[in-house]
N, C-alpha and C positions, 0 to 999 in steps of 0.2 A: 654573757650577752645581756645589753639593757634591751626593752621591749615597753619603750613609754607612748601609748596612744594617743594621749593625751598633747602630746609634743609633733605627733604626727611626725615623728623620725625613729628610725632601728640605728642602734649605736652598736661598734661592736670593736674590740681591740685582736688585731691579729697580731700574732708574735709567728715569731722563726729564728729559728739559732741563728741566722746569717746575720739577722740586723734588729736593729733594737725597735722594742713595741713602737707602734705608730698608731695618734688615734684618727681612725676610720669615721665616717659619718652619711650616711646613706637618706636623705631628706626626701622620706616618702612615708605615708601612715601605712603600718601592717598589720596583718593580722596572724604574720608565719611567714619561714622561711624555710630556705630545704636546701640542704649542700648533695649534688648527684652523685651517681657512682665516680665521674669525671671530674669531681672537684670543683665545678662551677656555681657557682650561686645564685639562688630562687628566692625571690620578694616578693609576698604579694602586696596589693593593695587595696583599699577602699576609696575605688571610683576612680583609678586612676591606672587599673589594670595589673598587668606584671611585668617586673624587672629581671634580668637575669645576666652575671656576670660572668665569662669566662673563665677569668683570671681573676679572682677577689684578690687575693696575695699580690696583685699588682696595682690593686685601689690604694688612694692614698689621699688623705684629707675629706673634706665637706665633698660630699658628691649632691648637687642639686637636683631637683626634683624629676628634670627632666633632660639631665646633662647626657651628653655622646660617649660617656667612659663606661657605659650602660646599655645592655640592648633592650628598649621598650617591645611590649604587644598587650593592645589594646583593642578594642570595639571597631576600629577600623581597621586596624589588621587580622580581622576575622575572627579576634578571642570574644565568646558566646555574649561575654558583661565585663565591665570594669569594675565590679565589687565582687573583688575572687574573695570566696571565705575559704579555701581551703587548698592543702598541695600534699600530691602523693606520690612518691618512686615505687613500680612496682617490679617486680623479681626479673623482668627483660630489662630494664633500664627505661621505661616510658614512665616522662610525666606526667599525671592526671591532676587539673587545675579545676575544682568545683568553684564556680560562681551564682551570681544570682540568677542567671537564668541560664544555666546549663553546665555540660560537664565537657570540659578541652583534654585533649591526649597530643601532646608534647613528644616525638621520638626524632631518633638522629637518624638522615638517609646517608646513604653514599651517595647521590648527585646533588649536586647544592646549588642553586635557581641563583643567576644571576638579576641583581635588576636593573632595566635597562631605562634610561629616560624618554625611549621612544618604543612604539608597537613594531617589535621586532618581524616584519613579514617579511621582509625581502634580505635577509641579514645576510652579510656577506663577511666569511670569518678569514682570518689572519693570525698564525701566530708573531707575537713579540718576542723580547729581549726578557728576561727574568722569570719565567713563565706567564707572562703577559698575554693578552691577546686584543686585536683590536676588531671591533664589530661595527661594520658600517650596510646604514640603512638607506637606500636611494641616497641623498646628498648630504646625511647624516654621518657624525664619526664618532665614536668614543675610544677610549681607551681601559682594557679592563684589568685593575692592577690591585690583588689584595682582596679579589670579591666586592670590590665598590668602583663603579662605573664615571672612569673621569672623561666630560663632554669637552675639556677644553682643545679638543685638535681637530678644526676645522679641515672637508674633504673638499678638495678643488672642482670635482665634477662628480656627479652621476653615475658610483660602479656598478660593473654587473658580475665581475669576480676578483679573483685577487689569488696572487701567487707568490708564495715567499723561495727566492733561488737561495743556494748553498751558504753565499756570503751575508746573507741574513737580510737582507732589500725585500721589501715587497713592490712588486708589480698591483698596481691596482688598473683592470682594463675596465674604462669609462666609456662613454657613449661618446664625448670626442680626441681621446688622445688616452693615452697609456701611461699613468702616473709612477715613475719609479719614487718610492720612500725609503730615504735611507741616512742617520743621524740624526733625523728631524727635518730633513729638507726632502722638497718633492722636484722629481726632474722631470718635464712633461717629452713623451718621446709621440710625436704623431702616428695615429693608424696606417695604413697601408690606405691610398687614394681611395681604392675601387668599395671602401668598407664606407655600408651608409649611417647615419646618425640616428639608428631607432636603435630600442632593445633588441637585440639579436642574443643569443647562447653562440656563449663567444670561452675558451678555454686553454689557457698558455703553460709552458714549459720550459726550459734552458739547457740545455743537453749539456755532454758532455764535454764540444769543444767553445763551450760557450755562448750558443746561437742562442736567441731566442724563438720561439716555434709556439708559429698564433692560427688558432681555427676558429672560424665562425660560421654560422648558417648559413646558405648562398653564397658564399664566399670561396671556399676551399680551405688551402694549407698555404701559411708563408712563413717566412722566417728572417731573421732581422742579422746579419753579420757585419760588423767596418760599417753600424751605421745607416745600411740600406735594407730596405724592406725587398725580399725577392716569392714569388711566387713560386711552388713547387708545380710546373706544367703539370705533369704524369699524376696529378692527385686531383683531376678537376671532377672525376664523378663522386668525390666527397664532399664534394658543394650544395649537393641535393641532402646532404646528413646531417643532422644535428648534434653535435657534439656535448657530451656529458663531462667528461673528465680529460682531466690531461697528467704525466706524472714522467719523472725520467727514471733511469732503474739503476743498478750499481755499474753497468756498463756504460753508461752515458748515452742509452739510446732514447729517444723519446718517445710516450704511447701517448697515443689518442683512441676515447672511449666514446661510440654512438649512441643513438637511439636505436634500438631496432637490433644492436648485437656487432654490429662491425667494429673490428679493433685493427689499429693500423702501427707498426712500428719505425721508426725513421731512425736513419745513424748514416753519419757523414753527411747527409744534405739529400739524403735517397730514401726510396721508399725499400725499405728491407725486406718485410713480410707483411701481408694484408690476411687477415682475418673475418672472412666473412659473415654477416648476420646468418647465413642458418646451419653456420658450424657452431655459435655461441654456445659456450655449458650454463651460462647462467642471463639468457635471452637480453633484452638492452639494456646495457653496461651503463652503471650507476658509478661506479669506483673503481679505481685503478690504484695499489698502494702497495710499501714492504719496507723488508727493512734487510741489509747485506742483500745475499740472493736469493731471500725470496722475494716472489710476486705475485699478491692475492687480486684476484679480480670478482666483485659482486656484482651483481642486477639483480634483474627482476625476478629471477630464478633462482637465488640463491648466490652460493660464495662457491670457488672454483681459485683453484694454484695451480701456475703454470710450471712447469719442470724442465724449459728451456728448448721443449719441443710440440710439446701441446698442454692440453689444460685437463686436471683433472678433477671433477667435482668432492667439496669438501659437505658433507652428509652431517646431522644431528643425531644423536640419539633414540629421540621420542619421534621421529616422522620421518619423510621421503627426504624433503629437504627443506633449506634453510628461505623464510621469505623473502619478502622484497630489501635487497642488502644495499644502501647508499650511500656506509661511509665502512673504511676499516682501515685501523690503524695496528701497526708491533709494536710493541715494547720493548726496551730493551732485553729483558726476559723472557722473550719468547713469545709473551698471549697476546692472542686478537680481541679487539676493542669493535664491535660490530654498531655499526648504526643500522637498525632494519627495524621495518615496518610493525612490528609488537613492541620494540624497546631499545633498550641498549642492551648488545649481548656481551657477554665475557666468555673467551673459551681460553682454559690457562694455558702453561705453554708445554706441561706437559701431554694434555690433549691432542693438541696442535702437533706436538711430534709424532705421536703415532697414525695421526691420520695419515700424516707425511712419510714414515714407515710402511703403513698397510694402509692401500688403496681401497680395501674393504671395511676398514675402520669406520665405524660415526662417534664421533665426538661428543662426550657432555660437555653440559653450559650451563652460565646462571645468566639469567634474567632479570633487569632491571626496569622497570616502567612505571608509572605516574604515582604507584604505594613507594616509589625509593627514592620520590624526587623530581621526576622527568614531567616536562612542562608539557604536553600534549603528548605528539606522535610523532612520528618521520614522514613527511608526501614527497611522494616520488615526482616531484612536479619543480623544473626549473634548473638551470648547470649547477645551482649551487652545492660548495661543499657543506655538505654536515655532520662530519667529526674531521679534528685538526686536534696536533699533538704540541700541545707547548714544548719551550726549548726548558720546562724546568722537569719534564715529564708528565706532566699532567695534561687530561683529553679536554676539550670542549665540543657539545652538542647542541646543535642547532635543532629542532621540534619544532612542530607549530604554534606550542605556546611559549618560546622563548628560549634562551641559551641555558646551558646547566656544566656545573665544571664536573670531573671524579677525577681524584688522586689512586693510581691504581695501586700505588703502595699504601695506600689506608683504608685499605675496605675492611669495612665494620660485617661482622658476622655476630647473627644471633644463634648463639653455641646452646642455649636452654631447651631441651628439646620439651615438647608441652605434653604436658598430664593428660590422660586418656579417661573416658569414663560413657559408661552404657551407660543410656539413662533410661529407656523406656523399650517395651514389647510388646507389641500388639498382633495377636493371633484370631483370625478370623474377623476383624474389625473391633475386637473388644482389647480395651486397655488392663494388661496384666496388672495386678497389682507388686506384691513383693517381689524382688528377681532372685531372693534365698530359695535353695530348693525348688526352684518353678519346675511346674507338671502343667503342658499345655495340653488341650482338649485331644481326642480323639480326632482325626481328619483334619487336621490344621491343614488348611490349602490355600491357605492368604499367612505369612509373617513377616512381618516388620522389626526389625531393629535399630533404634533410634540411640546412636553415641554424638558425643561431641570432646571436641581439645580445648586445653585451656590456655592458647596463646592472642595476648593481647595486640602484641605489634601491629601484625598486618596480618588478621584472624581470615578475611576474604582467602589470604593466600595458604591457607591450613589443611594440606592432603592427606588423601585415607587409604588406608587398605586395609581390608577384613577377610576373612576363612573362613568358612563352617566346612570342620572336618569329617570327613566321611563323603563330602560333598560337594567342594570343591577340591580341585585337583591342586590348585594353586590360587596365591595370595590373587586377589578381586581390587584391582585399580578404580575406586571410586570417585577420585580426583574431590573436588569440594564438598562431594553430597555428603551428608549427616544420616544417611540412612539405607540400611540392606535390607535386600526384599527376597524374599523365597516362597515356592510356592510346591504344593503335591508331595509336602517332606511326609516319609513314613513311620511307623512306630518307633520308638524308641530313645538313645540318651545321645545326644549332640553336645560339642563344645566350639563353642565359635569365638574367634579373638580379633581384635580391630588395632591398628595401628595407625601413628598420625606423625607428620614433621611439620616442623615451622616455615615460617616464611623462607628459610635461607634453606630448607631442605634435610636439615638435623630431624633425623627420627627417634622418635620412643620407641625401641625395637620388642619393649614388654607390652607396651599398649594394655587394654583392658581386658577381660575372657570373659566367658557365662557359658557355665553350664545349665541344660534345661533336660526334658524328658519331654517323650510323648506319648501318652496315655494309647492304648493299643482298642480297639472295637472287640466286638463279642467276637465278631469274625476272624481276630488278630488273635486272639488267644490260642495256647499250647494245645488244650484240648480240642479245639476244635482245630485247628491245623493238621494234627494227629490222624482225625476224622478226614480231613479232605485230602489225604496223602495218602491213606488205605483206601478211600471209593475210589481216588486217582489209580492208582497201582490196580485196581479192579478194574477201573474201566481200561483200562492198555492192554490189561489180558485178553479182557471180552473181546477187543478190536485187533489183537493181534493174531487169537482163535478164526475170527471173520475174515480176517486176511489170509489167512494161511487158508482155509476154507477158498475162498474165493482165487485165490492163487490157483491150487491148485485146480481146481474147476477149469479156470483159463486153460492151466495147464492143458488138461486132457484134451479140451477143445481145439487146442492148436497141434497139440499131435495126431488129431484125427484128422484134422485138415492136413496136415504135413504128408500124413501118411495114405491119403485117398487123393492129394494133387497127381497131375497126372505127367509132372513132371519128376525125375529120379531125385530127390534131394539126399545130401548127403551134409555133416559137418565131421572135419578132419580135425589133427591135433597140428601145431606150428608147423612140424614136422613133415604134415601132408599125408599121417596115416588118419583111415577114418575110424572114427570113431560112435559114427551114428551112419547107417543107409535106413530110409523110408520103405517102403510094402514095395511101391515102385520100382525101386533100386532093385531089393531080393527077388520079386518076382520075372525082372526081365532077367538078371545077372543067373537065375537059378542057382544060388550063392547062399551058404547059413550064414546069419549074421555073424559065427565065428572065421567061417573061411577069408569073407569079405573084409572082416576088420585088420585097422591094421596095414600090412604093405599088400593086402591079398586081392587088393579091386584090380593090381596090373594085368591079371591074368585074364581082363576083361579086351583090355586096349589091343588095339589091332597090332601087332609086330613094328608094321612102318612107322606109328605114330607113339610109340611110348618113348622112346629119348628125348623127340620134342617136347614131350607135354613132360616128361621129366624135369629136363632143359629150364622148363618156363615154372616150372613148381619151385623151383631152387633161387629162381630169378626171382618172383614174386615177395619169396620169404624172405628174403634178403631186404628188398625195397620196398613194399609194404603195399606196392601197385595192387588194385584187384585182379583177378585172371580172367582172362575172354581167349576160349580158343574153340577150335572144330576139332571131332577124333570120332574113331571107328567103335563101336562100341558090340561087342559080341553077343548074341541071344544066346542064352542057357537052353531054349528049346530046341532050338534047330543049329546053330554055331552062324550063324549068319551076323554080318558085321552090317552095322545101320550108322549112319552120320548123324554123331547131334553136337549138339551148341552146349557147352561148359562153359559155367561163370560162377565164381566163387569171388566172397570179398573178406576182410578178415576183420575182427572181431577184437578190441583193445582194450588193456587195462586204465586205469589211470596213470598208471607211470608211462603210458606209450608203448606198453609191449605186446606182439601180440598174441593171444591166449587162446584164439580158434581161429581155426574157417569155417562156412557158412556158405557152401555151393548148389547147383541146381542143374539138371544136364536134360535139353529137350530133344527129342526128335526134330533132324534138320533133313532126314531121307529125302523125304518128298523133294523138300527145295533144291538140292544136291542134283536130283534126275531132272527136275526143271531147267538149274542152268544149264546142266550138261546139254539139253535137248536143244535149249535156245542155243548154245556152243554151236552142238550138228548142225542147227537148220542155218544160221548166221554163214555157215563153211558152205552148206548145201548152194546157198543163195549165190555166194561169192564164186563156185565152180559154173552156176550155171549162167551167172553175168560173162568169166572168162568165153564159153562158148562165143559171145556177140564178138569177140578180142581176135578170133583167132586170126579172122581176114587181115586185119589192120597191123599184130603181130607178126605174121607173115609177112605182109608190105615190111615194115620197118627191117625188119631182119633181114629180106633181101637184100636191102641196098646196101647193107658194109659187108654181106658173102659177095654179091657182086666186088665190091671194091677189093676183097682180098683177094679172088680168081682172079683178078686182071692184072693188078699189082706182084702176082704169084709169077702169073706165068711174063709179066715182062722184065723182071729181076732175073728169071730164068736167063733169060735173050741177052741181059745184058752181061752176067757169069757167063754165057757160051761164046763171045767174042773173043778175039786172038791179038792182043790183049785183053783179059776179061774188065768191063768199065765198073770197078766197084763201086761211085759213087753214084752212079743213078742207081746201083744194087742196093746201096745201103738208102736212099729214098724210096725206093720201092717197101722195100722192108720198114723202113718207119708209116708208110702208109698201111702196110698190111695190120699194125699193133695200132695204130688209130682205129681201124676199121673193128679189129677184134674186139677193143675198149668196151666201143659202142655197142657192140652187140650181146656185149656180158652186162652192159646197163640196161639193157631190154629184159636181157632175162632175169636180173635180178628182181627188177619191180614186179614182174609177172611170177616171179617164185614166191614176192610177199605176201602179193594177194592170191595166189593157190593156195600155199600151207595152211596148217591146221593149226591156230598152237592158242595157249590161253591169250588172255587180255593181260595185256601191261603197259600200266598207268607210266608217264614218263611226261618231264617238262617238252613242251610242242611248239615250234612256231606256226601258226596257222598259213602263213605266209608260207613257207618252205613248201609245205603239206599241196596247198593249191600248187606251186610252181609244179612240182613233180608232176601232178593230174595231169596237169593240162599239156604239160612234156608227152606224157603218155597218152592222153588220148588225141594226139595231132595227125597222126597217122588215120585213125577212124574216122577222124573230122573231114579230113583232105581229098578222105577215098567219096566223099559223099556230097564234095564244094560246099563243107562247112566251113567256117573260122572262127579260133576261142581267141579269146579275149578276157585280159587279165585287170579288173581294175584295186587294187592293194594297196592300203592304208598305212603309209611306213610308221614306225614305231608300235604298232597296236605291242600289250603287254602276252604275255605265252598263257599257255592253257595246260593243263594238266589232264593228260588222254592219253588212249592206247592211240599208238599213230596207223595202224594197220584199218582198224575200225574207221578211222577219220577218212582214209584213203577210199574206203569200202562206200563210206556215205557221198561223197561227192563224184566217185565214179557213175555211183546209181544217178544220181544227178544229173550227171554230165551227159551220162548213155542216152537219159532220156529226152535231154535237150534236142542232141543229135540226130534220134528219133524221130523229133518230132518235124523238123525242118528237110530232112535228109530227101525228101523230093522235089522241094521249094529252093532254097541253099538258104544259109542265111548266117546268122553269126549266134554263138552263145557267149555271153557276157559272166564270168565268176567274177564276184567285186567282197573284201573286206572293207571291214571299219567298226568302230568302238562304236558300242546303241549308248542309249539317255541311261539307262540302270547300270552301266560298266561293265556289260557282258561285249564278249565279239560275238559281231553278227557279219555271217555267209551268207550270197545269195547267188544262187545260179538262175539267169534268166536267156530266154530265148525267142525269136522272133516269127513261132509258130502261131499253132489255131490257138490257140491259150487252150485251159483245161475241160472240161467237158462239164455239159450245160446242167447245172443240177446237181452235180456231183463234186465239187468239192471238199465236202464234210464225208467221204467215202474213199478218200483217193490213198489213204492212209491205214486201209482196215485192209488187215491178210485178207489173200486171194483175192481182191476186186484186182479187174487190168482193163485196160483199154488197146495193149494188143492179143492180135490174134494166137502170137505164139509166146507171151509175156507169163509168168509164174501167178503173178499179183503177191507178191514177197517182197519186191527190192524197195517200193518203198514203206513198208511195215516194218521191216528190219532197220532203215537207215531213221526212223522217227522212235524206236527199242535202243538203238545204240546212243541217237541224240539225250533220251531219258534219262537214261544210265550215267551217262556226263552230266546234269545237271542243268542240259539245255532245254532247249522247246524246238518246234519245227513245224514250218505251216507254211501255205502258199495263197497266191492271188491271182487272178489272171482272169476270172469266173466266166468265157464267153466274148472276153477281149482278145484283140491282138496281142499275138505271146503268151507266155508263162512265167510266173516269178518263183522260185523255192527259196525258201528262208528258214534258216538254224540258226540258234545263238548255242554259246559256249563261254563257261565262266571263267574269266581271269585268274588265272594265280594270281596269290598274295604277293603283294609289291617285294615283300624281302626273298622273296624263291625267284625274283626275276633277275637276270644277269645284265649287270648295265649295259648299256648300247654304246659299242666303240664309236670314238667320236671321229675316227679315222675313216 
């Protein structure tokens, strides 16, 4: 190599076995040169910048100072000075150009910036012929062939997209007419009439039998067949929607992609399937694209593949999902080419299979953006495409600062994974000094560790992750930060390790370590640990002494209370033998606690009641219910059997099992003679109401004995004819078992209300209940020129009552009505109906003196009456019986004409109620 300054030229003779030396001549003054790891060659210059060759081995002769066999960069194409002194390769392949006023860094991306002769804002792409592509800007055209931008091919109008069909034509749709291009010639095909001459988002397609298929804003759907432009009617509420994409798929059907998420598919001249905006998986559809049978669709939410029935979302890795997706293209290899909102994405194709595989899959990617090349960003703003897949394989991307090509078969990787290294420690705000052997302070509760990589390419994009063992669980994603932070670490010896990858994600899997120590406090030390583990262990004892102490104390206090309640307590074993009686228990039982324990309390229970409560011991232990029952309970001093109340609940392990009972047994005597008593007097009451019955019984009963003597004796007369006349015999005899009927329903209602017998609860119609009444007391009413009257609320829901008792309370009622009117005549009115709180409410009224002057709040209290020969019980029992049901019962009347009585009665629960035939 010559190197004459003087000459202001680098001479240089290349040789190659293939052809004979050639002399070379490079006329620029240098100061150095530099062949890369690629073979290309670097010149610099004084004042006149750098040169640099691709192909030197293809140089040939005087190359001039400023000739095009050459790629210059200078002061106006951003190199810092035109008097570089110096040129460096370093271990990534970046060149570093030292000049006079600064230092340039030289590296190769994978997207490679197109330059265009006009400010590409509205760019509208097309692929070519040869992997060409043509980029037209409003009424601008070029053609881009080789990475140099040739302006010679004038565009006839104003596009606003462009479509290239199968046979390789582009459609270019223009603001007035539809430009086909194809061999160089353009063939103008008119809009559809009804389309106006402004910018509109406008997006075409050509199916499968050929049609062309055109949407625009306001407009709808049409399609162009034999020539003619036809309107798809059935699609006019897509006329309101803005259209993004258009694309036809391996079947030949055509999609169309909205704003807002609606997606529409067409085949044969019909609308197929419509996809509504808020079923979208990836909200308003940006792209529509594939290659065979797939079909990827993006928006604004990301990327999504259709499976030929619906869509299923395609997921990242590193987050939920993927951003705003505008362009996406397949390769013939399988991987997706993403245009979206961070960059250009790559996901390979064996990624891509597995998502396709497993629905649960997220996909890695690599990341391209403005460190690889890429001219701005992607806006989601406008129908245009921005990525299109040349016919040579290669993509182009449209960004907001301009077109950029990638060859997907030459992607350059930086395979050098970068040197690791701690540089600094800082503990409690003070900078460590050596990191050999570091011993940090005692109470370190602020540390800092400050590492860095040594990758030059694209150092911004240089991630980390670090450990400190013992402490974290796992590796600590720091992403670009250069430093770990810890805080309240404890005594003693830590190792913490940091790791980093380069821009292309190649890691240093050794990355950097550091071992440290931390110095322990007087407090921290052996001996004195020693010491606070022996006072510890002493004081647990002291407190465990005072517990046990205090336990038992409890203890005794709760056995004394156990055993002076004055209730029998007892706790049994699962089993149900006991195992504990109280002073209580042994002094009424007159039982040693040995005879007692065990199976020996039965000998206490009354004969009648021990299978029962046997019965219910058995039941209980089984299902874990607590017991609540009544029983006879025998006194050891006299043998006398007393009624108390048992309740026992049981007592669980942790596993669920159960490990005692826990019972308690009061005297219920008292209560037992109470209700009995209320029993007697409730019957007393009820024989001495039948006394008023007997007259009115008598009536009723006459009249069907009458009907059967007469009916007796003329069936008679008609058997004793000569012929005897059976059939008025046999009418005689039907009336005589009518007659009978009736008079066994007399007696039975008067046998219900004689007897004696307990209360039982049972579902009631209230309605039923009054008919009867008033059935039965029509007779006593009649003998007096009274008349009942029934006014009944149909549907009311049933009530849950003894019905004998319910009979008992509205006789009282009724009698007294009768009573009251029985010299005057008049009528008594019984009336139901549902009150405002959902109870049924009764009321018996009557057209008497109303009730007595002052006395209202009395008329309810045993033994008050107002007649002469009256108990003053009937109604004190029928306001005990209302109680007992749940009701109320009260009157008005105070002084007025008439009397009203009112009782309420609560509803059974709607599911115990039996529906209402609708028959």
């Amino acid at each position: 190599m010559h190197n004459s300054l003087s000459d202001l030229a680098i001479s240089r003779q290349l040789t190659s076995g293939l052809q004979p030396a050639d002399e070379t001549e490079v006329r620029v003054a240098s100061q150095g040169i530099l062949f890369d790891n690629d073979g290309a060659l670097w010149i610099t210059s004084i004042g006149d910048g750098l040169r640099r060759s691709p192909t030197p081995e293809l140089l040939s002769g005087r190359i001039e100072k400023f000739s095009t066999a050459v790629e210059s960069f200078s002061a106006k194409d951003g190199l810092s000075d035109d008097y570089v002194r110096a040129i460096l390769q370093d271990r990534e392949g970046n060149i570093w150009v030292g000049t006079n006023n600064g230092l340039d860094r030289f590296r190769r991306t994978n997207l490679n910036p197109v330059i265009l002769p006009f400010k590409a804002r509205f760019a509208i792409l097309a692929a070519g012929e040869a992997g060409d592509a043509w980029v037209a800007n409003l009424a601008s055209m070029v053609r881009v062939h080789g990475g140099r931008a040739d302006p010679s091919h004038p565009m006839p109008s104003e596009a606003l997209s462009a479509y290239r069909d199968p046979s390789g034509a582009i459609w270019w749709l223009c603001l007035d007419a539809i430009y086909r291009f194809n061999a160089g010639k353009y063939t103008r095909i008119a809009l559809p009439p009804s389309f106006p001459k402004t910018i509109v988002p406008m997006g075409a397609t050509e199916d499968g039998s050929g049609a062309l298929w055109l949407t625009a804003l306001r407009e709808g759907i049409f399609y162009r067949k034999n020539g003619r432009w036809q309107q798809l009617e059935t699609a006019s509420e897509f006329a309101k929607l803005t259209p993004r994409t258009a694309f036809t798929d391996w079947m030949g059907r055509a999609w169309f992609g909205y704003e807002g998420g609606t997606m529409v598919i067409l085949d044969q001249g019909k609308i197929q399937r419509v996809f509504p905006a808020d079923a979208s998986p990836v909200g308003s559809v940006r792209a529509i694209n594939g290659r065979g049978r797939h079909i990827w669709v993006g928006g604004s939410l990301g990327l999504a593949f259709f499976d030929g029935n619906g869509f299923r979302r395609i997921g990242p890795a590193d987050a939920e999902t993927f951003g705003s997706v505008m362009g996406i293209e397949e390769t013939p290899d399988g991987s997706l080419w993403l245009a979206e909102s961070r960059g250009v994405i790559h996901i390979p194709a064996s990624e891509a299979q597995h998502a396709l595989d497993n629905p649960s899959y997220r996909v890695k990617y690599r990341l391209f953006d403005s460190f690889d090349g890429l001219s701005g960003t992607f806006a989601a703003t406008g129908a245009f495409l921005k990525e299109i897949q040349g016919t040579d394989g290669g993509l182009w991307f449209f960004a907001s600062g301009g077109i950029v090509r990638v060859d997907p078969a030459d992607i350059s990787t930086n395979a050098i994974p970068p040197p690791v290294l701690i540089r600094s420690v800082r503990a409690n705000g003070k900078q460590s000094g050596s990191l050999a052997n570091l011993v940090l302070p005692p109470l370190t509760t602020d540390l800092q560790i400050g590492y860095m990589a040594f990758s030059l390419s694209v150092p911004e994009k240089v991630h980390f992750r670090y450990r400190l063992e013992g402490v974290d669980k796992d590796w600590q994603d720091a992403g670009t930060r250069r430093e770990a932070f810890y805080t309240r670490l404890g005594r003693g010896k830590y190792h913490f390790r940091v790791i980093a990858c380069n821009n292309d994600g190649v890691w240093n899997e050794e990355g950097a370590h550091l071992d440290f120590n931390i110095a322990p406090t007087w407090y921290q030390t052996i001996w004195f640990r020693g010491f606070y583990v022996l006072a510890f262990f002493m004081l647990l004892w002291a407190g465990y002494q005072m517990r046990i102490h205090q336990l038992q104390e409890q203890e005794k206090k709760f056995r004394e209370a156990v055993e002076t309640m004055p209730a029998l307590a007892f706790v049994a074993d699962p089993r149900g033998n006991r195992t504990f009686m109280n002073r209580g228990w042994l002094e009424y039982t007159e039982l040693s606690p040995e005879e007692a324990s065990a199976s020996g309390w039965e000998k206490t229970i009354h004969p009648e009641d021990l299978n029962r409560i046997t019965e219910r011991w058995r039941a209980s232990a089984t299902t874990g219910e607590p017991l609540d029952y009544e029983a006879r309970l025998r006194r050891g001093s006299d043998g006398v059997y007393r009624w108390f109340l048992i309740r026992a609940v049981p007592v669980w392990d942790k596993r669920g099992k159960i490990v005692k009972w826990c019972g308690a047994a009061t005297d219920i005597e008292d209560r037992k003679r109470a209700e009995q008593l209320q029993a007697d007097l409730t019957h007393a009451s009820r024989v001495s109401t039948m006394g008023e019955l007997v007259a009115s019984i008598s009536h009723e009963l006459a009249q069907p004995l009458t009907v059967t003597t007469a009916n007796a004796k003329a069936s008679l007369r008609w058997l004793q004819r000569d012929p005897p006349d059976l059939m008025e015999a046999r009418k005689g005899t039907e009336r005589i078992i009518e007659a009978g009927t009736l008079a066994s329903e007399i007696i039975n209602r008067l046998r219900s209300l004689y007897k004696k017998s307990s209360p039982k609860r049972e579902l009631v119609a209230i309605n039923e209940v009054i008919g009867e009444m008033a059935g039965m007391m029509g007779g006593e009413a009649r003998e007096h020129g009274v008349s009942i009257r029934t006014d009944l609320k149909d549907d009311l829901p049933m009530t849950v009552a003894d019905r004998v008792q319910l009979q008992q309370v509205l006789m009282n009622l009724m009698l007294n009505g009768i009573e009251a009117i029985k010299d005057t005549g008049g009528v008594v009115t019984v009336k139901s109906q549902l009150g405002e709180d959902g109870q049924i409410e009764i009321s018996v009224n009557d057209t008497g003196p109303g009730l007595p002057l002052g006395k209202a709040d009395q008329i309810f209290d045993a033994f008050f009456t107002t007649k002469p020969q009256g108990s003053g019980m009937g109604l004190a029992i029928s306001k005990s019986i209302v109680d007992s049901h749940g009701g109320r019962i009260w009157a008005n009347g105070d002084g007025a004409r008439g009397a009203t009585f009112h009782f309420t009665l609560p509803a059974a629960p709607a599911e115990t109620n039996p529906p209402v035939d609708a028959a």
